[in-house]
N, C-alpha and C positions, 0 to 999 in steps of 0.2 A: 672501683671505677677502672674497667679496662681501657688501654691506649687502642688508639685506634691504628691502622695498619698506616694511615698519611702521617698518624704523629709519629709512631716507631720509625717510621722510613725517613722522616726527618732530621731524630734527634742525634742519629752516630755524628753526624758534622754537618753544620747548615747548610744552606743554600747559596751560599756567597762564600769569598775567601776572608778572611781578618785581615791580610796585608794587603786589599786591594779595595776599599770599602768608602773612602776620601774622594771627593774632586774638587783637587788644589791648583791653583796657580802652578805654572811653571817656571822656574828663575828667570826664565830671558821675558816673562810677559810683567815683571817687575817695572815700575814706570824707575826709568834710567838713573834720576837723581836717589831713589830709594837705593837700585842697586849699588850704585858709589857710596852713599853716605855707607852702606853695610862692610863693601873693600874697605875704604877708610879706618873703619872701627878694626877690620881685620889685620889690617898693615898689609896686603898683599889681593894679588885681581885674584877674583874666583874663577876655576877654571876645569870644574865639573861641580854640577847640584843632582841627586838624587832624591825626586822627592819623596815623599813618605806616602805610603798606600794606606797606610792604618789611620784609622780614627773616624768620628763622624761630624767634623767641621768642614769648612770651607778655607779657610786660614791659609796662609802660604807654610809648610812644613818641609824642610830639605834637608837632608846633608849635604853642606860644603866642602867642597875641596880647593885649597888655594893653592897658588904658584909655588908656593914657598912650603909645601906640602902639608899642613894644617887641617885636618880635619873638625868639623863643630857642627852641632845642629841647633836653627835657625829656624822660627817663628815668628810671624808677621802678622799682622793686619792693619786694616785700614780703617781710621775712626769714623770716616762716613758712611758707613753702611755695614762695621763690623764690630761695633764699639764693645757689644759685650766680649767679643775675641779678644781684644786691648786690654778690659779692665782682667778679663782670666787669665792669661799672658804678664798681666803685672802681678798679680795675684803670686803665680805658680815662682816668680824669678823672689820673691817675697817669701815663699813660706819652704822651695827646694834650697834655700842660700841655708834657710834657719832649720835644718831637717839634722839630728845625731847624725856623727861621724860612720856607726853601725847601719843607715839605714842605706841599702848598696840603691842608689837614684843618682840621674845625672845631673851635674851641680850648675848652677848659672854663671856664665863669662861676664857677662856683659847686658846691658839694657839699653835699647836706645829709641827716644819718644821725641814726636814732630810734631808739627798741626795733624798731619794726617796718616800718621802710618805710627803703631808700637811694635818694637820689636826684640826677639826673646833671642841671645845666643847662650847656648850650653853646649856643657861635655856631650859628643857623638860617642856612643858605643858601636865602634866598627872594631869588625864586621858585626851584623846585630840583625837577627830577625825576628818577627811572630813567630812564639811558640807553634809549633805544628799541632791539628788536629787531624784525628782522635789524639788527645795528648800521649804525647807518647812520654813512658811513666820515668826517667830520667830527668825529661824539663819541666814532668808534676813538681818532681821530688826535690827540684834545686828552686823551683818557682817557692812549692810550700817552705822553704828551708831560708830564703830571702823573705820569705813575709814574717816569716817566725822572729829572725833577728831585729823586723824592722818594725813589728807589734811592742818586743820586748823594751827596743830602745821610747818608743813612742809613747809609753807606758809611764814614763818617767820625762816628760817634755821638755824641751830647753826653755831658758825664760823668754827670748826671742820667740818661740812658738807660742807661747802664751801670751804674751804683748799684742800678735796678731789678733787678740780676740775671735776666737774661731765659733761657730756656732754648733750645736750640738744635732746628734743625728735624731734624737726623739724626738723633736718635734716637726723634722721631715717627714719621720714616718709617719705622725697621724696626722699630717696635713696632707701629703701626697702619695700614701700607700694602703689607699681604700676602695681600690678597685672594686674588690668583691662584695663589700660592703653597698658600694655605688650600685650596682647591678641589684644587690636583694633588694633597694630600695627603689629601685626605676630611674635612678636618674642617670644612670647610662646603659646602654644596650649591650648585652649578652657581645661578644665578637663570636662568629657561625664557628672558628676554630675551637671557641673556648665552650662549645656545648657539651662533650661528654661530660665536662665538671657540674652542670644545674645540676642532677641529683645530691651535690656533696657544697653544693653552695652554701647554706644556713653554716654548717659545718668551716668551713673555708672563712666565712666574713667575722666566726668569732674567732678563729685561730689568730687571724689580720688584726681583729681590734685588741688583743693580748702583745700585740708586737711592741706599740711603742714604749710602754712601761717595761718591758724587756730590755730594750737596748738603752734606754736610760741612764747617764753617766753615775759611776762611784767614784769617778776619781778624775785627776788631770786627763787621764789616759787617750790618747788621740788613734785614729783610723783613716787608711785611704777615704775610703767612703767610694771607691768607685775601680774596686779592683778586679777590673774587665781582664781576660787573656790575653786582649790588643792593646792594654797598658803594661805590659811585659817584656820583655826585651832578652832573648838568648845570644848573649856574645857568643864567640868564637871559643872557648874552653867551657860551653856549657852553663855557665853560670848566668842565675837569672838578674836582670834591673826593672825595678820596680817605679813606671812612668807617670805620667799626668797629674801631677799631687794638687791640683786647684779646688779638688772638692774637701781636703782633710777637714777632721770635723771631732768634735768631740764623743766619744761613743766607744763601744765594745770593740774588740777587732774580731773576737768572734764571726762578725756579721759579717767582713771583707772575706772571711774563709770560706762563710754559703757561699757568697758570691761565685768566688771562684768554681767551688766542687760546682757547681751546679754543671757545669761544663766538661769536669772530670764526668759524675755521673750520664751525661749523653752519652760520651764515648765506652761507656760501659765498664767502665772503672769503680772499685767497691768506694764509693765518695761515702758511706758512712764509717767502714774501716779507716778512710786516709781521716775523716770529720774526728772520729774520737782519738786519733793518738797523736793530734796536734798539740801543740803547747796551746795555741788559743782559747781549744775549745774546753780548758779543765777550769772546773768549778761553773759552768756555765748554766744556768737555772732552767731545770726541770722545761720541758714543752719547747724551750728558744727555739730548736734550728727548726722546729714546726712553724712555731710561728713565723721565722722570716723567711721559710718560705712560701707560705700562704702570702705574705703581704710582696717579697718579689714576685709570684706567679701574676698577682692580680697588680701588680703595678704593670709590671711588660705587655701581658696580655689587655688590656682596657688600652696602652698607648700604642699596640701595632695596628689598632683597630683606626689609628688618626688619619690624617690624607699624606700622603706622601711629602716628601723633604725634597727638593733639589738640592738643597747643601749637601745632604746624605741620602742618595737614592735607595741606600737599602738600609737604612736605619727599623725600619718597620719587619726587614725581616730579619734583623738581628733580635728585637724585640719579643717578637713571636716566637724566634726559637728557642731562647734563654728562658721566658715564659712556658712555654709547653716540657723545657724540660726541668724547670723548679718545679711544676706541678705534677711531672713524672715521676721525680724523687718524693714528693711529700706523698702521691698516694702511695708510694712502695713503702712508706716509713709507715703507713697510718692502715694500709693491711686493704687498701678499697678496690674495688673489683669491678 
């Protein structure tokens, strides 16, 4: 299955930036007692907010800066109309508080919950930005080299992490990564981008339906479950942190590594050279990194096809592109033309 000359043109670097992908609140549109009760908790006035461009909520996200010179980053929302933001926000200060001392993530200060507003303060990595695309193979290699430590420690969970009761990724995948499958059967519509794949479909829905017996847990072992680019963080010496820990989940880590490569591979980086000399990926059973990603291609691709977001106006083309280039890696792995 040859790429098409819109999808090659697409896949070196999306169409959007990663650090600019959010529309968040600004700290001054903060209703006035939130922002006190937040000084309060700080012991000092806030006296610059930087908000955060990355991610694809709506959520108030910033770095603060106080008088007393104090840097933290600050998570908000509002229970009326943002509640699931609240309960992942309580979630994330719950499961990053319980996360190995090895796993390099910013840890939670503080929590603080009202009638109407939760909110998250943690360690800021400043200075701190999105990894640059095309990655450049430096913040690959310190990004692969932070998931490595933080797979190993995971591997072996605290009893705090396990007390959380976390749920396991197999049964995500065959509940919500059936895209292609959805399509062979009619009950959802081809997306116009995703037509050079009908010839290699039949093909694709059974690679998909192999996936979730794949990732299937052996052991305690736990996973990001959502280790985007834009959940990555390069300080100022290089070194990567590893963000958003609300989806951790029971499951391989292997799987958090497609994720990633997939995005090494756009930018034309050999993602099956960096895939096999990971620690992750040894011992990993014959077919896997096919299978997941048959089942990312057809997960992203089936949801860029949905109606647009106002919470995240380009969420659909982050979808698309992650999508078009899972499925640009698996036909390069599977020889299709």
């Amino acid at each position: 299955m040859e790429r098409s000359g819109t999808i090659a043109a697409m896949l070196a670097t999306p169409p959007f930036a990663y650090d600019a992908t959010a529309v968040r609140p600004p700290w001054e549109s903060l209703a006035a007692g939130m922002r006190a009760a937040i000084e309060d908790r700080l012991a000092s006035p806030v006296v610059g907010a930087r908000t955060a461009g990355a991610g694809f909520t709506s959520g108030f996200a910033a770095v603060l800066t106080t008088a007393a010179g104090e840097q933290v980053f600050v998570k908000a929302a509002r229970s009326a109309d943002q509640r699931h933001l609240c309960d992942w926000y309580a979630h994330e200060a719950l499961v990053t508080a319980a996360l190995p001392a090895a796993v390099r993530a910013p840890r939670p200060l503080w929590t603080l919950a009202t009638p109407d507003w939760f909110v998250l303060c943690a360690e800021a990595v400043v200075p701190g930005r999105t990894p640059t695309l095309p990655w450049q193979e430096a913040e690959l290699a310190a990004t692969l080299d932070a998931w490595a430590e933080a797979a190993a420690a995971l591997a072996h969970p605290t009893r705090a992490l396990l007390d959380l009761k976390l749920p396991a990724l197999a049964p995500m995948v065959a509940d919500e990564f059936g895209g292609w499958r959805w399509i062979a059967e009619g009950r959802v519509p081809m997306p116009e981008w995703a037509e050079p794949a009908r010839p290699r479909l039949a093909a694709l829905a059974a690679l998909e339906a192999s996936a979730p017996s794949l990732v299937a847990p052996t052991g305690p072992n736990l996973m990001h479950c959502d280790l985007r680019l834009d959940n990555v963080i390069i300080d100022a010496s290089g070194e990567a942190w590893l963000c958003d820990w609300n989806w951790l989940c029971h499951g391989p880590a292997w799987f958090d590594t497609a994720v990633l490569l997939i995005t090494a591979h756009a930018g034309g980086l050999d993602a099956d050279a960096l895939w096999s000399t990971h620690p992750t990926a040894r011992g990993v059973p014959t077919g896997a990194l096919d299978a997941a990603l048959a089942a990312l291609s057809g997960y992203f691709l089936t949801r860029s096809a949905a109606p647009p977001n106002d919470a995240a106006p380009t969420v659909r083309q982050h979808q698309r592109w992650h999508g078009e280039a899972a499925l640009s890696w698996l036909s390069a792995r599977q020889g299709w033309r």
